[in-house]
N, C-alpha and C positions, 0 to 999 in steps of 0.2 A: 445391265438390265437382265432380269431372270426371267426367261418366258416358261410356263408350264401347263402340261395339262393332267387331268384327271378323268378316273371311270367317276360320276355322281355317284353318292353315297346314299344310303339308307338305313338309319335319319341322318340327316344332310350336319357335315362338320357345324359345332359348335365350341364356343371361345369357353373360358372357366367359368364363363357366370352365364352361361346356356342361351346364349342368343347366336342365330347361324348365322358362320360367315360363308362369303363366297369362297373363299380358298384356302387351303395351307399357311399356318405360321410362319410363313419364311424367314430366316435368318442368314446371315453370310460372317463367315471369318475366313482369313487367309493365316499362315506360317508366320508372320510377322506381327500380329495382334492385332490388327488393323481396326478400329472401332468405326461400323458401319453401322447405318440408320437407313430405314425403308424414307422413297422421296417421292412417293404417287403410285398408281400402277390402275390395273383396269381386271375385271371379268367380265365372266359372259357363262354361257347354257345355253345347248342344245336341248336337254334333257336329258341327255346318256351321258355325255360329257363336259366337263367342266374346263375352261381353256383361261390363260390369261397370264398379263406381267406383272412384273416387282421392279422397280427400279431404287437403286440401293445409293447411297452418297459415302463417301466420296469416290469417284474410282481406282479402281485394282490398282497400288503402287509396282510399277516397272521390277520391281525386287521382288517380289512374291513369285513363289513358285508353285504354291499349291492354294485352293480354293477350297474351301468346304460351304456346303449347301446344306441347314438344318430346319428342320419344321418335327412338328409333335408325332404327326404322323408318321415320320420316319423312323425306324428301330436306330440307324446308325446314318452320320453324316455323309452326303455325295461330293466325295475325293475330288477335284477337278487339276488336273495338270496343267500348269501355265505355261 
C-alpha cells in the first residue's frame, strides 16, 4: 500500500483527456520487473492538502531489493530500499 500526500494544486491535477483526478498517477516497479497493477485505493481534501492510498497487487517479492515509486508528476522515480 502507498500512502501519499500532497500541497493542492492550482488547476487541480488532470489525466490526458482533462478531467481532474484526485491524486497522482501512481505507478510501482521493483529490480526484478515485477508487473504490478493499482487494486483500489481512496482520497480525500482538506483544501490545502491532498492525502490518500494506492494499493498495488501483487506484493513486493521477498527478492526485490529496490522499489521505485512513479507518477507524472515526478521529474524522476523514488528509489525505496528494501
Amino acid at each position: 500500500m502507498l500512502y501519499f500526500g500532497y500541497e493542492v494544486t492550482t488547476p487541480p491535477l488532470a489525466d490526458a483527456g482533462g478531467r481532474q483526478r484526485l491524486g497522482p498517477g501512481w505507478s510501482l516497479a521493483d529490480n526484478l520487473g515485477t508487473d504490478y497493477s493499482t487494486n483500489g485505493g481512496g482520497a480525500g481534501s482538506n483544501g490545502s492538502l491532498s492525502f490518500g492510498r494506492v494499493e498495488f497487487v501483487p506484493a513486493v517479492p521477498d527478492a526485490a531489493t529496490t522499489l521505485y515509486v512513479s507518477s507524472p508528476e515526478l521529474l524522476d522515480p523514488i528509489s525505496v530500499l528494501l
